[in-house]
N, C-alpha and C positions, 0 to 999 in steps of 0.2 A: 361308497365308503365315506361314512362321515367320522370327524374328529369333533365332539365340543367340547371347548377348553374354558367357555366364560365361567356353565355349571359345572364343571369337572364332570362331568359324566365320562367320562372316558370310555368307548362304545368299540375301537378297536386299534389297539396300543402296532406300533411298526417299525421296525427300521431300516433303515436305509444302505443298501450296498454304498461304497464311497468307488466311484470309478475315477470322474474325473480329477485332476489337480487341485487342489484344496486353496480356496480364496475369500477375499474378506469382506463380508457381505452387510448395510445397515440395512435391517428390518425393522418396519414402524408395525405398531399392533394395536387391536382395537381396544379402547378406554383412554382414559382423559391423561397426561401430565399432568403433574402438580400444577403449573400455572393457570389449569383451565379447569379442572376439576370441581363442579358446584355441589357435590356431594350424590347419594343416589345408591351408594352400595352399603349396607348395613355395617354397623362397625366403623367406617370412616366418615367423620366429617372433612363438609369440604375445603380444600385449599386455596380455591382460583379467588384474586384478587380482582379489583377494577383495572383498567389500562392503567399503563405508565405508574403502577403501586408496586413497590417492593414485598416480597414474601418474607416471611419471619420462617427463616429455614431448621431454627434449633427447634422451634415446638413442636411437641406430642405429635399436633395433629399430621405435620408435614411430615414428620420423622418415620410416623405409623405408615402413612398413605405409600412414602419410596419405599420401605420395607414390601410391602403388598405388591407393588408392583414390580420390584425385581424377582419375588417369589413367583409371583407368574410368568415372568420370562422362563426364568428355571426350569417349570413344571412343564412350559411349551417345551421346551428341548428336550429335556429329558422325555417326555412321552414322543417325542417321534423319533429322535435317535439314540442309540447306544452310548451311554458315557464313552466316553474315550474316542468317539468318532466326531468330536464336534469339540471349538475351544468359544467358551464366550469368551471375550474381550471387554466389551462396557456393558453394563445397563445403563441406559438413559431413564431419567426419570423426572426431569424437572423441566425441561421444555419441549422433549418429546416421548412419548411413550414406545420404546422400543429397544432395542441393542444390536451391538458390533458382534459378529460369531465368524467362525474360521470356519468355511463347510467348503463339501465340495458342488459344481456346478449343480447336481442331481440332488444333494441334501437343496437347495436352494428353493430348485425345482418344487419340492416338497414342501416346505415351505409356502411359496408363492400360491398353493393349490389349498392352504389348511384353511377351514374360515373366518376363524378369529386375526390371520396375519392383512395389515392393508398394503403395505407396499414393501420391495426387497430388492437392493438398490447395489450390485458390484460397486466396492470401494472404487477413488478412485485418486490420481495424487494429485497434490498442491506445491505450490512454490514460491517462494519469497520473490516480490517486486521488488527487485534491487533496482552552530557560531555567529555567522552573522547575519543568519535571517532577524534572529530577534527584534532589530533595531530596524534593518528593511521593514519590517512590517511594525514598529512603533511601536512597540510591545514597551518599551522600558519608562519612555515620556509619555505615552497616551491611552497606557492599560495597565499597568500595574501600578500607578501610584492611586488608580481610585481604588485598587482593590487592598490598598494596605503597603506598596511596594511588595520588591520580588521577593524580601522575605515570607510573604503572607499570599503570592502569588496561587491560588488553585488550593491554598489550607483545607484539608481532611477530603477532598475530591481523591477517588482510587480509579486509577485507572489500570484496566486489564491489559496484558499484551501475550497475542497470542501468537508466541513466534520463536525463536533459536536461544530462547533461554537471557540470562545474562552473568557478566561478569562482577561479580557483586564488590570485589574492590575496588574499584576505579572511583576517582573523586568524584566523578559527576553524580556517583550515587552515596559518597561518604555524610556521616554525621557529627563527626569530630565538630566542624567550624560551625555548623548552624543552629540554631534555636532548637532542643529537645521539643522532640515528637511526640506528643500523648497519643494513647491508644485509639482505636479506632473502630467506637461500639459497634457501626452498622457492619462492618467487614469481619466476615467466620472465615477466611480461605486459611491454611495451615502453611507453615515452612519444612519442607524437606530439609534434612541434615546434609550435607556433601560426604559422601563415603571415604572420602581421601582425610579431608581434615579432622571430621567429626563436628564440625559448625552448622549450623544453619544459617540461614541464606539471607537471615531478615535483619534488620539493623535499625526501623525506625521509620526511616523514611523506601525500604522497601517492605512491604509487610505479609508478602505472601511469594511466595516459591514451589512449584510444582510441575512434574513433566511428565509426559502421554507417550509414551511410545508402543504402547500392547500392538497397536496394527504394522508399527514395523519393524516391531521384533516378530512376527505372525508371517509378515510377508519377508522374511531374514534379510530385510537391508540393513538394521540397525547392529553399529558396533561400535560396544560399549566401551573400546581404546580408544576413539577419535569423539565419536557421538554423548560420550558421555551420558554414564543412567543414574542423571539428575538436573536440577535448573543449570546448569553451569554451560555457557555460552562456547559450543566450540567451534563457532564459524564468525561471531562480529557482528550481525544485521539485528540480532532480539539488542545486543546493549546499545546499538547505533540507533535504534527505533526508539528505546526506553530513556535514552537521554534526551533527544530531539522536544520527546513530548514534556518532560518531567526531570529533566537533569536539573543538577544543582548550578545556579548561580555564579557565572564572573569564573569559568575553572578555564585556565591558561592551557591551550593548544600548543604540545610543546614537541619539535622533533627535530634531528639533524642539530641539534644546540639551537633552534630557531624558534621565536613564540610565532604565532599564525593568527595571534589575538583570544580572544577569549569567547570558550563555548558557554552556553545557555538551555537550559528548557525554557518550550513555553510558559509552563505553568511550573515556574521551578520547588514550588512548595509542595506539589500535590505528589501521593504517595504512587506507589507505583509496585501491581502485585502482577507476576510472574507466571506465566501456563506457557510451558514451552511443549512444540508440539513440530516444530522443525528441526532440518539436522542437514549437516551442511553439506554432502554428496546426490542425498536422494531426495530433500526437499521434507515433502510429509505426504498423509494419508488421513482424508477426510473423516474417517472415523474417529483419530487419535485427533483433529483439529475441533472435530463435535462435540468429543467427551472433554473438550480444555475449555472451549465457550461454555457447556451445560456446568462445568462448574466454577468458571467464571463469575457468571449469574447468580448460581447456587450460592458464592460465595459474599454476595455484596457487590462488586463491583461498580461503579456509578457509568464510565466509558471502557469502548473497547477498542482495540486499534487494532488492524487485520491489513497486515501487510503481506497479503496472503491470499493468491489467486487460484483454480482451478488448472491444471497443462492441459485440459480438453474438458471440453463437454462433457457430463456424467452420460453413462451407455445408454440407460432406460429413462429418463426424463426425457421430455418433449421441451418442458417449460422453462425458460430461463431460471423466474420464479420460484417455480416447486421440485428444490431436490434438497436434500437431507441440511445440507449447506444451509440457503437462504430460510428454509421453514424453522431453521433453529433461530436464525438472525431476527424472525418475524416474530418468536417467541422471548428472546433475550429483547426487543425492545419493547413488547407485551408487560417487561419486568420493567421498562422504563430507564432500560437502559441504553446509551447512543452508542450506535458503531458509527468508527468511521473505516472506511474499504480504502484501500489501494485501487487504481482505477485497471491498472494493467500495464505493462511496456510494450504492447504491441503497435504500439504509432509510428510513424504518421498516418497508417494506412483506416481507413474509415471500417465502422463494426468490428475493433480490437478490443473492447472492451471486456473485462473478466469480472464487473461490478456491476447486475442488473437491476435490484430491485428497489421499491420505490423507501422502504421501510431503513433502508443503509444510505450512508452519506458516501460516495462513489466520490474519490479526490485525482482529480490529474495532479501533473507535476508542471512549474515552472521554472524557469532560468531566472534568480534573479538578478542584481544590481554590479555583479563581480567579475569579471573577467580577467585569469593570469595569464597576460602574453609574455614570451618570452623569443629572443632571436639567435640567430648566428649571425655575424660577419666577418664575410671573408676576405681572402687577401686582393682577390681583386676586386675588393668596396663595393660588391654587392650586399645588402643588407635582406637574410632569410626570414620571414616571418617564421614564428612557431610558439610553442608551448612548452613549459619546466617550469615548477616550483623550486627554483634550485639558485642559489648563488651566482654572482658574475665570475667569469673570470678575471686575473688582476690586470686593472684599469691600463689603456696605454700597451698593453702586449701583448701579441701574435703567439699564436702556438700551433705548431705542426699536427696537422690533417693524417692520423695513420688509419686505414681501413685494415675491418678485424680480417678480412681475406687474404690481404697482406701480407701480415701478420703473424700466420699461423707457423707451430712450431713443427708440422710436417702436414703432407698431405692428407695422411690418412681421417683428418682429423674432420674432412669435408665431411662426414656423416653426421655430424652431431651438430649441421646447420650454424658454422663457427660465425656468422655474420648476424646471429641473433644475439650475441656474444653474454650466455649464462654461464659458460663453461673456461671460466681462467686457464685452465689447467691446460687448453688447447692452442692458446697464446701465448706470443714470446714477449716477456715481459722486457726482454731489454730493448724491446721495437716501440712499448708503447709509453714507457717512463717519460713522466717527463712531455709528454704530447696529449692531444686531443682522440680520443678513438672513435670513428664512424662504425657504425653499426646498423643493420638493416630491421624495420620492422614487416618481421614476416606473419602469414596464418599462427602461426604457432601463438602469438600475442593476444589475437583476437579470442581463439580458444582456451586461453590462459596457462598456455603449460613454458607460455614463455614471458617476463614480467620485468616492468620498466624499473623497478627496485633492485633483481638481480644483476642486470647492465651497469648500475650503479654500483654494484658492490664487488663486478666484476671487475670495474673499472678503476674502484679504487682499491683492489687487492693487486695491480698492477702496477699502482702510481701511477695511472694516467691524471693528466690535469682536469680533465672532463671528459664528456661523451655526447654525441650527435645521434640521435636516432632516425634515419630517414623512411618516409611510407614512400613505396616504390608505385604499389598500388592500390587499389581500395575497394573493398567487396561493401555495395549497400550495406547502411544499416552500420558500420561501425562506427565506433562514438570514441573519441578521443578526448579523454579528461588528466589532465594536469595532474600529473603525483609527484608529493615533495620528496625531495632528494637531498644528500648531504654534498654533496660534489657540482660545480657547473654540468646542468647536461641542458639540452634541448631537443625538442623532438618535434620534427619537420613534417607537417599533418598533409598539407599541399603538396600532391604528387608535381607540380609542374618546378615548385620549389626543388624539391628534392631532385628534379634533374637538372636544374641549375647547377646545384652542391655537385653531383656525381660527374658534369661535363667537366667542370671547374675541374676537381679533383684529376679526376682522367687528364685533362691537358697541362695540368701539373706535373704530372709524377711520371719519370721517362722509365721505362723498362726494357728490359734487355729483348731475345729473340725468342724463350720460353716464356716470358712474359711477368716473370720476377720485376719486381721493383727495383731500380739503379739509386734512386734518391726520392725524400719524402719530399717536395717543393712546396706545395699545397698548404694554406696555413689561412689559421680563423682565432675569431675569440664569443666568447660565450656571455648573452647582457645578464641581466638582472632579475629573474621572475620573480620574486619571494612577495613583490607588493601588487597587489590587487587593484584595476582601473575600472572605477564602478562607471555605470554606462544608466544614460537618463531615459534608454528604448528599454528599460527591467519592466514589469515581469515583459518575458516573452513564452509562450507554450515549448515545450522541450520538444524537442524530433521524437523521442522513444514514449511521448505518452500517449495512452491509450485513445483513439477516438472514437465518436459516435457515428450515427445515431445506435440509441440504443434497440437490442433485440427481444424479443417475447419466446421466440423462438430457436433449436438450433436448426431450422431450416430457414435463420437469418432473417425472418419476417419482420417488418419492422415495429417499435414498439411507442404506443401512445402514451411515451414518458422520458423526460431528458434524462441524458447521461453524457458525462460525467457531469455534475452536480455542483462541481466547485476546483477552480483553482490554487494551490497551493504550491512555496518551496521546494521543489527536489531536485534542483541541479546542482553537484559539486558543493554536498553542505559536510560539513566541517562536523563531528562528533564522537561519543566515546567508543572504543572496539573493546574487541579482547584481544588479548596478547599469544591465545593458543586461536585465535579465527584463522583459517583458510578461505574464505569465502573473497577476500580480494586478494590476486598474489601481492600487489602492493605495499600491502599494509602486513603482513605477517610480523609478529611479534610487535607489532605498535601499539599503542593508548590510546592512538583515535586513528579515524578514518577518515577521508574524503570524497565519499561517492554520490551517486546519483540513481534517481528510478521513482517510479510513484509509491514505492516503500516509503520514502524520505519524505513525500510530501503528507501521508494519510498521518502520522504523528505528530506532524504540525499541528494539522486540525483536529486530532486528538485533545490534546494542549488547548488549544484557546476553547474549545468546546467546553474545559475543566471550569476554565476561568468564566464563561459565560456560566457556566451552575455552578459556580461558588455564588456569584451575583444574584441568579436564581433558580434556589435549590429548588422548588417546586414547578420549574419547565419541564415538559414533554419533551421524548428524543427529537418530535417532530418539531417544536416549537424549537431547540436549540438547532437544527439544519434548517429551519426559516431565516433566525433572523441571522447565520453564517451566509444565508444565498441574498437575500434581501438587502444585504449592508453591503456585498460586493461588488469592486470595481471592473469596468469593463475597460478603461484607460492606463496607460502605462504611466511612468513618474514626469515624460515629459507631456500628458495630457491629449497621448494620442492614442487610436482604436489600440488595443491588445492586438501582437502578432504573433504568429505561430512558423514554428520553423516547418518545413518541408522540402520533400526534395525536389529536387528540377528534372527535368526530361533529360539532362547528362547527369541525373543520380548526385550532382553537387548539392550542396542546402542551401535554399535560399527562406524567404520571409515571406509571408502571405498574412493577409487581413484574417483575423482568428474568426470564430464563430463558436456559437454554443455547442455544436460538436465537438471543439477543441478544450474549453472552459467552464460549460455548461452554465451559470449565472454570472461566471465574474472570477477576480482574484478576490482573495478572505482579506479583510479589513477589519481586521479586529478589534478597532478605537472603535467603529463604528456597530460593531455586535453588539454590543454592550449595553447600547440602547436604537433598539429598533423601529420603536414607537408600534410599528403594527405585526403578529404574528400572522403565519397560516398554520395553524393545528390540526391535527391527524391523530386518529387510533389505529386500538386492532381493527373496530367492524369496519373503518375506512378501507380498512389494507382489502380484509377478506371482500367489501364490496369490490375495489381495484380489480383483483383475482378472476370473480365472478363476473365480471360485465369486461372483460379483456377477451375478443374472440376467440374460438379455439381452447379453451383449457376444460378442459373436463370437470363439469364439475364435480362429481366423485370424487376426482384425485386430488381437489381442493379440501375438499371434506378427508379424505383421508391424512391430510395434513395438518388442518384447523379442528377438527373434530367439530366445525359449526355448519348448518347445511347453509345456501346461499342465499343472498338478497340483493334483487337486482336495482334495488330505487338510486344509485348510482347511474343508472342508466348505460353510461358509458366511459372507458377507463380516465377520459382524461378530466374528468371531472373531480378526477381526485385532487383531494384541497393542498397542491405542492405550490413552490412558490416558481412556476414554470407551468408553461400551456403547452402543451405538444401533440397536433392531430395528424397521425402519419398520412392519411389517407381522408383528404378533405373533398368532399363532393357539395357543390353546390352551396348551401349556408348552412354553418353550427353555429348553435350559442355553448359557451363551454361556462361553466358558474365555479363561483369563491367564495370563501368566507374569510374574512379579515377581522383578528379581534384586535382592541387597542389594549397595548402592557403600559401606557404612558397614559400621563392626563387628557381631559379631552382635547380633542383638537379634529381641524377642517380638513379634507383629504381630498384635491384636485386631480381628476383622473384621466393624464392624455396617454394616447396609443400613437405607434406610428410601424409601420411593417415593409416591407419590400413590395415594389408594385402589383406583384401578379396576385396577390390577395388585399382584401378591404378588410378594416379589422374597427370596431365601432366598442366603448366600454359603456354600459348605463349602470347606474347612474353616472355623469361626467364629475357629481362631486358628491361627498358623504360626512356626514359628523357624527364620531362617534364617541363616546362618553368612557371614563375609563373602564375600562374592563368590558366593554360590550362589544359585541361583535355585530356584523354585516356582509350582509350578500352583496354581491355586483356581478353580470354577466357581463362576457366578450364574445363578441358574435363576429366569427370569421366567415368571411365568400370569398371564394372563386372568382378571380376577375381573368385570369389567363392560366390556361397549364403551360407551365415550360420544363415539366419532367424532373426539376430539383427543389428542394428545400427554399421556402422563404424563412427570413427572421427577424425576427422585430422584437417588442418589448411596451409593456406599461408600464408607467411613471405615475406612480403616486407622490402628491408632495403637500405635506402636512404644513398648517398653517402655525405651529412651531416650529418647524426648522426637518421636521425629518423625512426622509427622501426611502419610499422604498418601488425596489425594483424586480419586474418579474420578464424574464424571457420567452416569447412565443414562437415557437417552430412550425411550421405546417406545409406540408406538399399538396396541390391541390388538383385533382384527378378530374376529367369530366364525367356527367351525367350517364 
């Protein structure tokens, strides 16, 4: 039984019983995307540009060519199933040739067997990797004044975000105070209206608005009371991303009556367009993430920031690489435009990574320069370490220790867990007036259904003077970050602390023979958290970020390319929310947030990535995550190796010497971006040679990706021209080759190696001059000098005879013969 659908011939039309449950499937199909398309079918000329060239998306020719190919999406469904049996969702048309449909497993089936279809791929879901970095990272004295100051910081740069929408009043994104925004000819993306107000979403300086939700209204997560069906922010993480990268200028962090200093984007000038395609219960669905990037791109964008990871492996991909996801990423930087990824929160555990491929800029998170301690002390002059952004208590005075169990105003009230104390209503306020209340930090906290903001306001709907939160005990893996408060509270993170307080308390307080309380004795006062003690061990790697090495495969094989790629900000940064977000209990109904994850970090280097192509507009995606890896530091501020937190063999966190697993070339030094002196550039045919010469991938399923067949003079993956060496699997001697072109005038290029014993690592030439604008080859030739079963690491140093210093990291495990 054949179907042909290229000539319509249509030879035996059929449809499809629907048995199974009905699910959302992306289908790629045979012919070109607009971006690759070089003409060949009568009636359409072609649309595919050179690499890293933007398409002109309003003309004739492009407008004709998606017409034609959504038609044939169409004509495929309709000839094999019954209207009404089958829902498209997208057509893709501009980076992939293909569309989202709601079928059932057996429609799929069918599908998969027609011969025009090349691959058909079960949806699958995604989820968001959840101030004063600016100036930690020198952004205000050593980056924006060449580029104009921060008023002119990232000028007509757009950057895409593809993530939970945002909140479009909030001043971080207001235009009242700044310089009017002229229009923005490269950028077609549209503004959605808000259904509520009847406005739209755009203002200037944001200039495009728009949300995807067809696959999870399809799969019925999506509801339109909480999810809202429009740009409009109703979790916090799309306007906390959107400011980070792009927020306005100098805008005062304000809560509890408290300022917290003043938030900033990176690139605080540059516009900022809107593709919301998450939602704060269920996350998102790759389809509805596809169709937000395909018109992303579609629409101008210059960057993308994708704070936005995969919760598993897609079903039917083999390939880290090639699923619906990365093949669109390989296409939107095809258009020349830079992603940067989130790396993942799956750290400190090694292959947690959710950012694979060579073509995305994959961002960890760091800790950096700030830390908010806060204490208790009590009446017998022990002094508790801990954590509160919260006021002291008044200076010189002691105040009485009442625990919420105490407390209570009967028993019955033990079911509603009255020691996590969210529930006033269950406490005697005339026990806690007037005193300190202790309170226990249970599971409930950890899973968020119980929140250090309610304690506060439990507390102070009592009149207590403040509040104590003690951790009893502590399940791997939970991260306790500082949330500001209007009331003295503190919250005791060390279990061995916390049973200091709880003995203390106990041989305080006498109780009668049912075990009622006789008198509160027990008594403490609350210091000071509100101010910040920067620390000179900054950056350090976060315990929750993603590590390496990176995979090729989901059968974890390992892959001949670094990951994560770069270091960046994302602990405890300070930014704009929304005021209807759920997404932290914390912060509900607040104007900004304080959180943490490699979300927070991939909008940083969104940001300065802006600011490297205002400098220069005509860089490669490839060329602007060169000279972000190549300018980066491997030393902290007091000049010593980068550390990385991790846990100990009692699950406590200690500090360990970091590694390019952890950081991948370095933390982002942004002064130093800006002038790199030598790039490493990259294309598409680079990627697809990467692809091709990478063991294991099929090349078919490459080609049904790329629509190009392969080429193997790559030889081998890692030869891809990154600014990183990574041979998983080293036997005997490799020479691995580069190309190095110089962006600066000429200048002399000094070239030492040095690596960990158990491999010899040699670069020729040891030195090179190159003229401006020309490029050069050099190999590294790595041996085997001993297997000892793990990872060596090392690095080349270039160092130009004006002044600049670039740097590349070499990874390699060396197997015997």
């Amino acid at each position: 039984m054949r179907v042909s659908v290229i000539g319509c011939t249509v030879l035996v039309l059929f449809t499809v019983l629907i048995i199974g449950k009905a699910e959302i499937y992306i289908v790629t199909v045979e012919g070109e995307p607009i971006i690759s398309y070089k003409g060949g079918i009568d009636g359409f000329e072609a649309t595919a540009v050179e690499s890293d060239e933007k398409i002109d998306t309003t003309s004739e020719t492009v407008t004709s060519y998606a017409r034609h190919l959504e038609k044939k999406h169409d004509m495929l469904l309709e000839m094999l199933f019954e209207i009404g049996t089958y829902n498209k969702l997208y057509s893709y048309q501009h980076l992939l040739n293909g569309f989202a449909v709601h079928i059932s497993p057996e429609q799929a089936e069918t599908l998969r067997r027609t011969p025009s279809v090349k691959s058909v791929e079960r949806d699958w879901k995604v989820r968001r990797l959840t101030t004063h970095t600016p100036q930690f990272l020198g952004l205000p004295t050593g980056v924006w004044p060449t580029g104009g100051g921060f008023d002119k910081a990232g000028e007509d740069i757009v950057i895409g975000f593809v993530d939970s929408g945002i909140y479009p009043h909030h001043p971080s994104f207001a235009t009242h105070n700044t310089e009017p925004y002229g229009p923005v000819p490269k950028y077609r993306g549209k503004c959605e209206v808000d259904p509520d107000t009847k406005k739209d979403f755009c203002n200037g300086k944001i200039v495009g608005a728009q949300h995807f939700a067809k696959a999870a209204i399809a799969a019925g997560q999506f509801n339109p009371s909480i999810d809202f069906a429009s740009p409009m922010d109703g979790d916090g993480h799309g306007s906390h991303t959107a400011a980070i990268a792009a927020g306005n200028n100098g805008i005062p962090v304000r809560m509890h009556g408290y300022e917290f200093g003043k938030a900033s984007g990176m690139a605080p000038r540059a516009r900022i367009a809107v593709y919301k395609a998450l939602y704060r219960i269920f996350g998102g669905y790759v389809a509805d993430v596809v169709a937000a990037i395909d018109q992303a791109v579609y629409d101008g964008v210059d960057i993308l920031s994708l704070s936005v990871g995969p919760n598993s492996p897609p079903a039917t991909t083999k390939t880290t690489y090639l699923n619906p996801f990365d093949a669109t990423l390989l296409s939107a930087v095809k258009a020349g435009v830079f992603v940067a990824q989130a790396a993942g929160n799956g750290g400190p555990f090694p292959k947690t990574l959710v950012s694979y491929s060579p073509w995305i800029v994959s961002i960890a998170a760091a800790i950096d320069d700030r830390r908010y301690k806060n204490h208790l002390t009590l009446g017998n002059g022990k002094i508790l370490a801990g954590i509160g952004l919260s006021p002291a208590t008044h200076p010189n005075q002691s105040y009485t220790l009442v625990a919420a169990n105490d407390v209570l105003l009967d028993s019955s009230a033990m079911k509603y867990s009255p020691s996590d104390c969210q529930k006033p209503e269950v406490l005697n306020k005339k026990l806690v007036q007037g005193n300190i209340l202790l309170c226990g930090y249970s599971f409930n906290f950890v899973i968020g259904s119980a929140s250090i903001k309610k304690v506060s306001e439990t507390a102070k709907s009592l009149g207590a003077i403040g509040f104590v939160l003690a951790v009893e005990n502590v399940s791997p893996g939970t991260k306790f970050d500082p949330v500001p408060v209007g009331i003295p509270g503190v919250l005791i993170t060390d279990v061995s602390k916390s049973m200091d307080l709880i003995d203390y308390y106990n041989t305080s307080t006498p109780r009668d023979w049912t075990g009622r309380v006789k008198s509160f004795n027990a008594n403490g006062s609350i210091g000071n958290g509100l101010m910040p003690i920067l620390h000179k061990s900054a950056p350090q790697v976060a315990l929750f970020s993603a590590r390496g090495p990176n995979i090729k495969d989901f059968n974890f094989q390992d892959a001949d390319l670094l990951k994560p790629d770069i270091l960046a900000p994302g602990s405890l940064i300070w930014a704009a929310w929304s005021p209807n977000g759920t997404d932290e209990a914390n912060y509900v109904g607040e104007g900004f947030a304080m959180i943490s994850g490699t979300s927070m970090a991939a909008p940083h280097i969104a940001g300065i990535a802006a600011l490297v192509k205002q400098k220069h507009p005509h860089w490669s995606p490839a060329a602007i995550k060169s000279t972000l890896m190549t300018t980066s530091t491997t030393l902290d501020r007091a000049g010593k190796p980068l550390q990385a937190q991790q846990y100990s063999e009692t699950e406590a966190m200690k500090l360990v010497t970091a590694t390019p697993f952890d950081y991948g070339s370095g933390h982002v030094n942004p002064r130093a971006a800006l002038d790199p002196g030598l790039i490493f550039d990259a294309g598409y045919e680079d990627y697809l040679g990467f692809l091709c010469t990478t063991p294991g991938i099929d090349a078919h399923e490459i080609k049904n990706y790329t629509n190009l067949p392969c080429n193997y003079t790559m030889v081998h993956p890692w030869n891809l021209n990154t600014p990183s060496i990574t041979v998983a699997h080293l036997v005997g001697t490799q020479t691995v080759t580069r190309t190095a072109t110089n962006v600066a005038e000429e200048e002399t290029y000094v070239i030492t190696t040095r690596m960990a014993p158990a491999i010899a690592i040699e670069a020729s030439p040891p030195a090179m001059t190159l003229r401006a604008g020309a490029s050069r080859k050099f190999s590294v030739t790595l041996t085997v000098r001993s297997v000892t079963g793990t990872y060596s690491f090392g690095e080349i140093l270039m160092k130009g005879s004006r002044g600049h210093k670039v740097r590349i990291p070499v990874v390699a495990m060396g197997y015997q013969r």
